[in-house]
MIDOSE-1310 file (N, C-alpha, C; in nm, 2 decimals, decimal comma, always signed):
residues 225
xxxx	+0,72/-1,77/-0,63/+0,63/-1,69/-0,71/+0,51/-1,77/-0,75; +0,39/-1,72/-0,75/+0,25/-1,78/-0,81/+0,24/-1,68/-0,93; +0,13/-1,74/-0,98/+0,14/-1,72/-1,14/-0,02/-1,72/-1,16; -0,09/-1,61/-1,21/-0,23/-1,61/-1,18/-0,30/-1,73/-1,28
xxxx	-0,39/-1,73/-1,33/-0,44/-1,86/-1,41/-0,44/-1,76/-1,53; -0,45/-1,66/-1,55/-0,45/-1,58/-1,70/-0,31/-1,56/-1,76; -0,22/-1,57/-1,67/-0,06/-1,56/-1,70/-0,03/-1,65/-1,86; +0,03/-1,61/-1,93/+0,05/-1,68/-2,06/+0,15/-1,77/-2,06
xxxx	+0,28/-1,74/-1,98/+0,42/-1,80/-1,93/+0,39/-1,85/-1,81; +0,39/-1,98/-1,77/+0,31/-2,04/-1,69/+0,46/-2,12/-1,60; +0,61/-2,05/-1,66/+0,74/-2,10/-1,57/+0,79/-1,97/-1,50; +0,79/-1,88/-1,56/+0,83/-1,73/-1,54/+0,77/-1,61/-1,54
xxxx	+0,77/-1,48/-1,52/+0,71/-1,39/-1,57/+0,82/-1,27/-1,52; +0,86/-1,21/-1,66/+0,95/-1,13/-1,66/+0,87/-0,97/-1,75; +0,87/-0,88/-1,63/+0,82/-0,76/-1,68/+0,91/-0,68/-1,72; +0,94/-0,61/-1,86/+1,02/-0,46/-1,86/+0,98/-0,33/-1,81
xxxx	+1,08/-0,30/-1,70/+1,01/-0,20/-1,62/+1,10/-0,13/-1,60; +1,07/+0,01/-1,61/+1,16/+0,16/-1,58/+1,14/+0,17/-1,48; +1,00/+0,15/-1,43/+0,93/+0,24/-1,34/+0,83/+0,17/-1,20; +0,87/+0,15/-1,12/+0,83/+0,06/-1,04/+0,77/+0,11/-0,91
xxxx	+0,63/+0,11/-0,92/+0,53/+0,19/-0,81/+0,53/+0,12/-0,66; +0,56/+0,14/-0,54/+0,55/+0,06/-0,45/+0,47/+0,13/-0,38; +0,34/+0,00/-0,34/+0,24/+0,06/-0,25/+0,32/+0,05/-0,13; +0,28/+0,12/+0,02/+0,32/+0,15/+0,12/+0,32/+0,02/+0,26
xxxx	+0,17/+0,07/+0,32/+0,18/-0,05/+0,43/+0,13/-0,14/+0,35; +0,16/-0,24/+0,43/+0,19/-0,39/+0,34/+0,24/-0,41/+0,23; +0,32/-0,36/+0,21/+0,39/-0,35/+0,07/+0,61/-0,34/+0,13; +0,59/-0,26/+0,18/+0,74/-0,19/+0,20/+0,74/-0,24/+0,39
xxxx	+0,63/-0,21/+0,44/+0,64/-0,21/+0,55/+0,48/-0,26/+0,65; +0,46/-0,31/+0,77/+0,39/-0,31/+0,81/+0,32/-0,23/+0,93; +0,26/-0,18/+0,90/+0,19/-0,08/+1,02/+0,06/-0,12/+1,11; +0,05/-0,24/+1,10/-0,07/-0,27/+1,16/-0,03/-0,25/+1,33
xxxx	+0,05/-0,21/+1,39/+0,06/-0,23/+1,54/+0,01/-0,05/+1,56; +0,06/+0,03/+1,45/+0,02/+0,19/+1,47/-0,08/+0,20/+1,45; -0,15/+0,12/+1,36/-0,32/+0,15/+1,29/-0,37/+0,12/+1,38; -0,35/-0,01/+1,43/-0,50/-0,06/+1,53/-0,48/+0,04/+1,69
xxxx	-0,36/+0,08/+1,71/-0,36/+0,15/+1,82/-0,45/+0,26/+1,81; -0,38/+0,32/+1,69/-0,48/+0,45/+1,68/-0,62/+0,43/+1,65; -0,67/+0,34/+1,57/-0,79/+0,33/+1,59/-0,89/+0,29/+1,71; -0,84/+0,24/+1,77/-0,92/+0,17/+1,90/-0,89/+0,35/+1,99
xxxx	-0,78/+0,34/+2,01/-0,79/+0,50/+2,02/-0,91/+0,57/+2,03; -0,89/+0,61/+1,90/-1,03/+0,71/+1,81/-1,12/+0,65/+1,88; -1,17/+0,49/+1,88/-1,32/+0,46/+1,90/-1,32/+0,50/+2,04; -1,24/+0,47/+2,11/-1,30/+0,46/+2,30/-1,27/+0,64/+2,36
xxxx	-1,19/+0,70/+2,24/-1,21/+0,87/+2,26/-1,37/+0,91/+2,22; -1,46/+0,82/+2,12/-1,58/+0,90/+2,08/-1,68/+0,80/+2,18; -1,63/+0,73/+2,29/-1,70/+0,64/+2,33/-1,77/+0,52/+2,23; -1,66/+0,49/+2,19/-1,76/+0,38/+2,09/-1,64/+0,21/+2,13
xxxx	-1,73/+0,11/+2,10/-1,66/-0,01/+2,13/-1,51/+0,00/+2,05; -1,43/-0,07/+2,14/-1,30/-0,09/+2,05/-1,33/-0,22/+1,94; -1,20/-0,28/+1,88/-1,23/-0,38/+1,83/-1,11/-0,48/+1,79; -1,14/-0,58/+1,80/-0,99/-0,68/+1,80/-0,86/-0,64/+1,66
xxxx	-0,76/-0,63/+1,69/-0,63/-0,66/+1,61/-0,66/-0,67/+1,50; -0,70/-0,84/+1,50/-0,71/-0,91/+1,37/-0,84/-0,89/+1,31; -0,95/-0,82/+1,35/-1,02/-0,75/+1,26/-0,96/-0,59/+1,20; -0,90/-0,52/+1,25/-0,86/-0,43/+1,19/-0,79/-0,45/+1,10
xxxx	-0,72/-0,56/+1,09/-0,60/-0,63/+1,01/-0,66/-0,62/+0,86; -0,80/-0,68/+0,85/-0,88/-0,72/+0,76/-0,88/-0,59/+0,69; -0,89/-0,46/+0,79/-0,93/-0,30/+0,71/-0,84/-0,22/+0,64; -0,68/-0,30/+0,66/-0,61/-0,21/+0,60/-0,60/-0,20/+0,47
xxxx	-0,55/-0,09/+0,41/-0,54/-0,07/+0,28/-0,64/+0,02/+0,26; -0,76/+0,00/+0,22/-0,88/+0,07/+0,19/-0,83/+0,21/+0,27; -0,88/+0,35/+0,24/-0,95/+0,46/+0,27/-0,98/+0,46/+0,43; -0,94/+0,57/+0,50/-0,91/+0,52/+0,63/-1,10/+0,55/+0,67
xxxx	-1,18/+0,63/+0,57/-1,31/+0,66/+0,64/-1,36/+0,56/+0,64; -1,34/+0,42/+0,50/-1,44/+0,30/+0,49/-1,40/+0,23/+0,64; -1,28/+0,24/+0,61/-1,23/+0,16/+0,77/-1,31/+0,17/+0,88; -1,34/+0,30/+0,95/-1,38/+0,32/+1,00/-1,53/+0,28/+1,01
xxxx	-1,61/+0,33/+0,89/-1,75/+0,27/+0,86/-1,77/+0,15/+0,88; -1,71/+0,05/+0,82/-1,66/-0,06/+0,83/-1,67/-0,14/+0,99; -1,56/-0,03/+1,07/-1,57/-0,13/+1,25/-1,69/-0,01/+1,28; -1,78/+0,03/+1,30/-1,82/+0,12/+1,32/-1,97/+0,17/+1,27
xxxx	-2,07/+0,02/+1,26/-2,22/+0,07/+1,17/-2,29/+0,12/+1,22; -2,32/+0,24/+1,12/-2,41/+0,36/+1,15/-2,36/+0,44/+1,20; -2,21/+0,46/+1,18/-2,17/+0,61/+1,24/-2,17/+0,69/+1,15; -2,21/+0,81/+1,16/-2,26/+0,92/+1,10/-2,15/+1,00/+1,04
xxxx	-2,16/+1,05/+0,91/-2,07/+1,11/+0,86/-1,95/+1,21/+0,93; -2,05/+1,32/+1,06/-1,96/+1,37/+1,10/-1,89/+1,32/+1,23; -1,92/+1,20/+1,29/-1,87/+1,08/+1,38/-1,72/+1,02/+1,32; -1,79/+0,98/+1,18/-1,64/+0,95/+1,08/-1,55/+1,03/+1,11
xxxx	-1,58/+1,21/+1,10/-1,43/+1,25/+1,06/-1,42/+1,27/+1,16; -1,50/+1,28/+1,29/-1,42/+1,34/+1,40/-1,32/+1,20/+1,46; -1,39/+1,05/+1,44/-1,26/+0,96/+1,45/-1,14/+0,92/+1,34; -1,17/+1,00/+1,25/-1,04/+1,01/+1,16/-0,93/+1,17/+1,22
xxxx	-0,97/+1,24/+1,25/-0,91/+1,36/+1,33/-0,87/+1,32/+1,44; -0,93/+1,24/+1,55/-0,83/+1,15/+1,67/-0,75/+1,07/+1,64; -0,78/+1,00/+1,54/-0,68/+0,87/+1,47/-0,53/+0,94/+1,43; -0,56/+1,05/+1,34/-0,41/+1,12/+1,26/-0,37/+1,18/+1,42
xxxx	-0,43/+1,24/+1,49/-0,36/+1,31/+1,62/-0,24/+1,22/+1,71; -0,33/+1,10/+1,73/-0,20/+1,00/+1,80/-0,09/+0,91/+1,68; -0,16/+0,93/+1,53/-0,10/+0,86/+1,45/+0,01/+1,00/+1,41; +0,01/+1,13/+1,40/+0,10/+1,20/+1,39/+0,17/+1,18/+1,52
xxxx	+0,16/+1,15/+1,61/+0,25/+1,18/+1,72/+0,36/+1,03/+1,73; +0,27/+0,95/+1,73/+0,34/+0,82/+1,79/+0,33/+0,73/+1,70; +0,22/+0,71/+1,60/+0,14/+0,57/+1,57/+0,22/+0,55/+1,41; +0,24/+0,67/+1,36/+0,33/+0,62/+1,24/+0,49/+0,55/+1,26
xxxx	+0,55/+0,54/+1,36/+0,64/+0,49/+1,42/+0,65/+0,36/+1,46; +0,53/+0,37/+1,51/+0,49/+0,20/+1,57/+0,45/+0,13/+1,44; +0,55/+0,10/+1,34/+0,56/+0,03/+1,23/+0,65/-0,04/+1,18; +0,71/-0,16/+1,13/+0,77/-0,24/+1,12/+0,85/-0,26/+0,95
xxxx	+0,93/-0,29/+0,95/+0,98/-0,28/+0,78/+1,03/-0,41/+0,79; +0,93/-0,49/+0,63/+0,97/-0,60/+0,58/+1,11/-0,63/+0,58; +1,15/-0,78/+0,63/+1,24/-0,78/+0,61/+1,33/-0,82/+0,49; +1,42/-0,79/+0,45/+1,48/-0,79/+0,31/+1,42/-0,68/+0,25
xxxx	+1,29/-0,62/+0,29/+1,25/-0,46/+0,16/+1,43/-0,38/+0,15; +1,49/-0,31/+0,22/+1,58/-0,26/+0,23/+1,75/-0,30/+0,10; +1,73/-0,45/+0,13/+1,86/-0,47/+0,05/+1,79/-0,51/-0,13; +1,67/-0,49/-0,10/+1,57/-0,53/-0,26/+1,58/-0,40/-0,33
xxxx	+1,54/-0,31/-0,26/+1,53/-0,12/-0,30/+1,66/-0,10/-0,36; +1,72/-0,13/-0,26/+1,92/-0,13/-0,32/+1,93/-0,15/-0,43; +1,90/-0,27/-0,44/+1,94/-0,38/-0,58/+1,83/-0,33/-0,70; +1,73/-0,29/-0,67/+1,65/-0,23/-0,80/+1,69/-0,10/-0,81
xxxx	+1,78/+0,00/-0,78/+1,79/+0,11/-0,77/+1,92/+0,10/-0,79; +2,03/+0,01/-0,81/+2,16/+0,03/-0,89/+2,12/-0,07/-0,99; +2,00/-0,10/-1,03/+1,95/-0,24/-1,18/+1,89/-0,13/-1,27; +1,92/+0,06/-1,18/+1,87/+0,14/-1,24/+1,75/+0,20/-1,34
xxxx	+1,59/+0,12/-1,19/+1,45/+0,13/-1,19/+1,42/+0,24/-1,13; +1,37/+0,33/-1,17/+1,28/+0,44/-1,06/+1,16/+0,40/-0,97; +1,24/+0,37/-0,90/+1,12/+0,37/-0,77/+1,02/+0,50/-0,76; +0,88/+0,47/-0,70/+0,81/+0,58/-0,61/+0,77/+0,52/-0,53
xxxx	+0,64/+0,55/-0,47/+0,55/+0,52/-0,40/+0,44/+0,58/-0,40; +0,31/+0,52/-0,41/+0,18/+0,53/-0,41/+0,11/+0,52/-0,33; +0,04/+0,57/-0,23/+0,00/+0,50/-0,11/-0,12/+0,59/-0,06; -0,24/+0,52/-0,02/-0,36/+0,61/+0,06/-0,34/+0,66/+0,14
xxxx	-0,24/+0,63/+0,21/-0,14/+0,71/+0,34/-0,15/+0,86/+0,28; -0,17/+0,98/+0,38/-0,13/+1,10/+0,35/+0,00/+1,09/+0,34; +0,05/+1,20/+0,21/+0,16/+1,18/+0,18/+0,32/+1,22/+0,28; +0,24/+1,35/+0,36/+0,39/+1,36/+0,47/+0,39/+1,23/+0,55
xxxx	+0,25/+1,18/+0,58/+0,29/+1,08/+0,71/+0,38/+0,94/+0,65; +0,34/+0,97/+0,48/+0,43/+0,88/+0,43/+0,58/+0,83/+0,39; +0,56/+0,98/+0,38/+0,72/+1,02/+0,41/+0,82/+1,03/+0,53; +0,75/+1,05/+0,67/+0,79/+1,03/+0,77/+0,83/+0,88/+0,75
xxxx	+0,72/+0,77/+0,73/+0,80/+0,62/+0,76/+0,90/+0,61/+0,65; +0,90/+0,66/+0,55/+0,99/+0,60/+0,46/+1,14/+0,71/+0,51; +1,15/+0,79/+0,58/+1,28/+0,90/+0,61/+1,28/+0,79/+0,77; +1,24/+0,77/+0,83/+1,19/+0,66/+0,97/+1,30/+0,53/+0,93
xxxx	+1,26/+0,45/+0,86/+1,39/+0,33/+0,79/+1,49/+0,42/+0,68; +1,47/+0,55/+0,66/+1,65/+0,51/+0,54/+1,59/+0,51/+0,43; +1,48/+0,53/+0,37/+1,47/+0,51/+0,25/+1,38/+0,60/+0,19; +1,36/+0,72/+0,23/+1,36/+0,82/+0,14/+1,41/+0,88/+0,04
xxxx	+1,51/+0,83/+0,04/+1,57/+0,87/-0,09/+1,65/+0,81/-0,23; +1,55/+0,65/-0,19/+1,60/+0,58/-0,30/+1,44/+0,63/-0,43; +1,35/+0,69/-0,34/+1,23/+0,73/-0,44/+1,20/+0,82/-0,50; +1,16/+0,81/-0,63/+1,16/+1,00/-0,69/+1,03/+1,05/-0,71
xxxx	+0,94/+0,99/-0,64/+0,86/+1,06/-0,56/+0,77/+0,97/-0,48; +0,70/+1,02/-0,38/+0,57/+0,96/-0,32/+0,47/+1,05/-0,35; +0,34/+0,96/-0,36/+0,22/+1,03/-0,40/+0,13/+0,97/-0,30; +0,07/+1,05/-0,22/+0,02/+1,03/-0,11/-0,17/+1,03/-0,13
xxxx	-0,26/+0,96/-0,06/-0,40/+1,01/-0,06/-0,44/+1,07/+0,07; -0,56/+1,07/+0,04/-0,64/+1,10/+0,14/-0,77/+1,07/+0,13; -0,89/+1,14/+0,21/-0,97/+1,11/+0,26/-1,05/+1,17/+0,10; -1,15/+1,06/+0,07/-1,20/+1,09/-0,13/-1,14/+1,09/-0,21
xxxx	-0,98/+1,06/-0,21/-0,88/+1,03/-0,29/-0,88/+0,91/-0,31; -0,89/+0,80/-0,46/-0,84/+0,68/-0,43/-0,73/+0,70/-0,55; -0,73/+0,53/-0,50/-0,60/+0,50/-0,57/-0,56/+0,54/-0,75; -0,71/+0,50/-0,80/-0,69/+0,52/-0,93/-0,65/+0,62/-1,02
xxxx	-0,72/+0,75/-0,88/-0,70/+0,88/-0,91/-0,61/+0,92/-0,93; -0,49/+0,85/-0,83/-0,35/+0,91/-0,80/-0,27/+0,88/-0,92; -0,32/+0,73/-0,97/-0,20/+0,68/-1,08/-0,23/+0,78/-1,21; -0,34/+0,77/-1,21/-0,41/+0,87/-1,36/-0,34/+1,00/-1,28
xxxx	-0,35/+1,07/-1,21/-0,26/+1,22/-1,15/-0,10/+1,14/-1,21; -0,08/+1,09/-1,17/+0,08/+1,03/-1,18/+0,11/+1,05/-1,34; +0,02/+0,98/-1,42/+0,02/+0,95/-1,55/+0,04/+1,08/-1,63; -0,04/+1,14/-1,58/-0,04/+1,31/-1,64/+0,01/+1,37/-1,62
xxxx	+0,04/+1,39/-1,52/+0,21/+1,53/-1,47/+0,37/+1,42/-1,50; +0,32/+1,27/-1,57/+0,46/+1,23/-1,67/+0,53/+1,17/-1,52; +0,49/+1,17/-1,44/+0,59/+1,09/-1,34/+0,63/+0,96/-1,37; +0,52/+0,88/-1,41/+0,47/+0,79/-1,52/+0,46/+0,73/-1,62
xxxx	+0,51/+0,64/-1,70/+0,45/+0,64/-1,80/+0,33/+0,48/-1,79; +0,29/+0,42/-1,94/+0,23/+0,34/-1,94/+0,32/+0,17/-1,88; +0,45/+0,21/-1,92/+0,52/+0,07/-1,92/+0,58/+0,08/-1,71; +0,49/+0,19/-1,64/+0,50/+0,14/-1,52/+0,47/+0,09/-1,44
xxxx	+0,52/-0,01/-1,36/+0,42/-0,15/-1,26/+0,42/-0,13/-1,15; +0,27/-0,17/-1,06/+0,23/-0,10/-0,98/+0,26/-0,23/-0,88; +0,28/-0,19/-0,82/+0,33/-0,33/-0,66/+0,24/-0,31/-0,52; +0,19/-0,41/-0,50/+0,05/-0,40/-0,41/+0,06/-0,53/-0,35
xxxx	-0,01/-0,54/-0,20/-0,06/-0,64/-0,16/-0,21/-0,66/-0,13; -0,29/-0,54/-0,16/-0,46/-0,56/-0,22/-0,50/-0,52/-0,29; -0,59/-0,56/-0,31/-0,66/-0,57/-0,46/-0,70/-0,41/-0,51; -0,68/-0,36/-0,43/-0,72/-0,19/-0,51/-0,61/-0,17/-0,53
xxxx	-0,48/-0,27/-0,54/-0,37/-0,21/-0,58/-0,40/-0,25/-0,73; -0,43/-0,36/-0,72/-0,41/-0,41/-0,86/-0,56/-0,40/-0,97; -0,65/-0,33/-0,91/-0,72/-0,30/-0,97/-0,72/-0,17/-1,03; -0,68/-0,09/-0,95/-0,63/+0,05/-0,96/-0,55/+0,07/-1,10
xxxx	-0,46/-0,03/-1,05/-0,36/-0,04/-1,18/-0,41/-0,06/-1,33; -0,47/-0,15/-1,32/-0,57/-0,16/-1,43/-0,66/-0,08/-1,51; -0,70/-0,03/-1,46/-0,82/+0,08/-1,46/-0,73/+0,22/-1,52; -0,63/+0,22/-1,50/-0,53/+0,31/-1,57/-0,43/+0,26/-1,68
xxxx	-0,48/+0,13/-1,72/-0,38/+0,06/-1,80/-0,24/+0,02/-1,78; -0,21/-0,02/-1,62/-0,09/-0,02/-1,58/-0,06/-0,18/-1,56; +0,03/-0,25/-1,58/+0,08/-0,40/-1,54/+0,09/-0,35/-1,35; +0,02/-0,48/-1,33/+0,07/-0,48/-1,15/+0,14/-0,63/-1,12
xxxx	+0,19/-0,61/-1,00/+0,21/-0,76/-0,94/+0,15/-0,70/-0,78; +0,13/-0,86/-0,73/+0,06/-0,84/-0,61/+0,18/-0,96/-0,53; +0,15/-0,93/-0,41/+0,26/-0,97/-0,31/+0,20/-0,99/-0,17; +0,21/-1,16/-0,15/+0,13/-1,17/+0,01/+0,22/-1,16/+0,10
xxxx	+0,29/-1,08/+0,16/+0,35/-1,06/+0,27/+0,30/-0,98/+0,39; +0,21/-0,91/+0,29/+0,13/-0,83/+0,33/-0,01/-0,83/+0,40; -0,14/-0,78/+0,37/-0,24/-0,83/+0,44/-0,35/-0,86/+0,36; -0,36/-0,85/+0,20/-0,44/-0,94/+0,13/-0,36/-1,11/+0,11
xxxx	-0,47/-1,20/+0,06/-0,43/-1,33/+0,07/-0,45/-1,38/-0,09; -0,40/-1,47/-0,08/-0,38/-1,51/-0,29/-0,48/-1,54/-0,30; -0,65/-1,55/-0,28/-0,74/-1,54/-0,32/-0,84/-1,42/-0,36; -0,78/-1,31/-0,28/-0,81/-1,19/-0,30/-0,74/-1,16/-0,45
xxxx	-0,59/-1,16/-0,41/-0,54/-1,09/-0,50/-0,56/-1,17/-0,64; -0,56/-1,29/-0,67/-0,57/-1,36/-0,76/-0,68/-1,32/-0,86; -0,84/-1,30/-0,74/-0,90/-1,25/-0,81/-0,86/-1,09/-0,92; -0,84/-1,04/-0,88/-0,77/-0,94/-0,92/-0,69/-0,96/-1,06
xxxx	-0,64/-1,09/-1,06/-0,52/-1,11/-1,18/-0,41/-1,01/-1,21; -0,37/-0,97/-1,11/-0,16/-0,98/-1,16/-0,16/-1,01/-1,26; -0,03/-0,96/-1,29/+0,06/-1,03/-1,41/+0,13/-1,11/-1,31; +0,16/-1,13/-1,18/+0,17/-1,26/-1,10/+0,19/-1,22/-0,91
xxxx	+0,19/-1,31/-0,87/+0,19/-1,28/-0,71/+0,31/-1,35/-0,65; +0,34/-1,26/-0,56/+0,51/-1,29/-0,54/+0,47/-1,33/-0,34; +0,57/-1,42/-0,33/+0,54/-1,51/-0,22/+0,66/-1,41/-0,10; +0,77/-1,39/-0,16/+0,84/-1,33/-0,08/+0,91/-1,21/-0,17
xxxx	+0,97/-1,12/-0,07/+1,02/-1,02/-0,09/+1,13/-1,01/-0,22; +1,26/-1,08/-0,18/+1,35/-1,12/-0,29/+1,33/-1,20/-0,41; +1,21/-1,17/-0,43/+1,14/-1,25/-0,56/+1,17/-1,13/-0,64; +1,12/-0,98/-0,61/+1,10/-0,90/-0,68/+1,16/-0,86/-0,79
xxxx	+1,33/-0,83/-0,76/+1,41/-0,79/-0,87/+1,42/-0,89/-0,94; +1,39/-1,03/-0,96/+1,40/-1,13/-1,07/+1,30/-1,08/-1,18; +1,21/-1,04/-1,12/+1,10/-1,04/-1,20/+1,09/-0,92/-1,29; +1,13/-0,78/-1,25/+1,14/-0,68/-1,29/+1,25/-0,56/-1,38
x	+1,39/-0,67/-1,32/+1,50/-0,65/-1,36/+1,56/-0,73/-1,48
């Protein structure tokens, strides 16, 4: 575990938590081998250049339109959605599958879920497609709910929706590996931790300031339980 430079406990960091938010890709699982497919996809369906892996790597998390804008300057608003409409077509069929689950997420979920924490999930992912990976590994039903986005939806929206319909309360910690996780969190008054397993790096998230950044998976329930 790292410990941001604002952290007050500078050996530990121990949160009381009921309620424990888990963002999706890069968080629980990795999907970069279904994203980039589908995207390059999308681009060489609208005739547009593809683009390397490990730049797409850099886009996940964010809103799948920035994404897009992002590999993609000066594509036109309705260029956007029509490669967000090819992207979900092969990503409904095939591309949410072609995803990978951290290892140890599975026996960590267990152990915070008989340390009897309510799991959810929060994720920019539409929420069925999110639900497919999480029913995909076995673990749909350690969550009591997922809350899914979309396209003008962000994150902070969701947690503030969360907060209001009581799914929520204030003493729940939001689990992210970029920084709109943990800024999100913020912005709604929520404790977060951030976790590089994923595809932000401890300089990103650091900026951000966690209540701290977890190096591996089986760090988690120390911290929370």
């Amino acid at each position: 575990m790292q410990l941001n430079d604002n952290s007050e406990n500078k050996t530990m960091v121990k949160l009381e938590c009921k309620t424990l938010i888990l963002d999706l890709d890069g968080t629980i699982s990795d999907p970069s081998l279904g994203i980039i497919n589908c995207i390059n996809h999308a681009l060489e369906t609208h005739g547009l250049p593809t683009v390397s892996g490990d730049l797409i790597k850099q886009e996940i998390g964010p809103p799948l339109d920035k994404t897009f804008i992002n590999l993609s300057p000066g594509a036109t608003p309705s260029e956007v959605s029509k490669l967000i409409t090819t992207f979900r077509e092969r990503y409904s069929d095939i591309g949410y599958s072609e995803n990978i689950l951290y290892a140890g997420i599975p026996a960590v979920i267990d152990q915070l879920s008989n340390a009897h924490v309510t799991l959810g999930v929060c994720t920019g992912k539409r929420k069925d497609f999110a639900e497919r990976i999480l029913s995909l590994f076995g673990l749909l039903e350690y969550f009591a709910f997922v809350d899914g986005g979309d396209i003008g939806v962000t994150k902070s929206s969701q947690l503030a929706g969360l907060l209001k319909s009581k799914a929520i309360d204030k003493q729940a910690v939001m689990v992210g590996d970029r920084s709109i996780d943990i800024t999100s969190a913020q912005e709604n008054g929520l404790r977060s931790i951030g976790v590089l397993w994923g595809f932000g790096d401890y300089e990103e998230l650091s900026q951000a300031s966690p209540a701290c950044i977890l190096e591996k998976v089986d760090e988690l329930p120390g911290v929370v339980t």
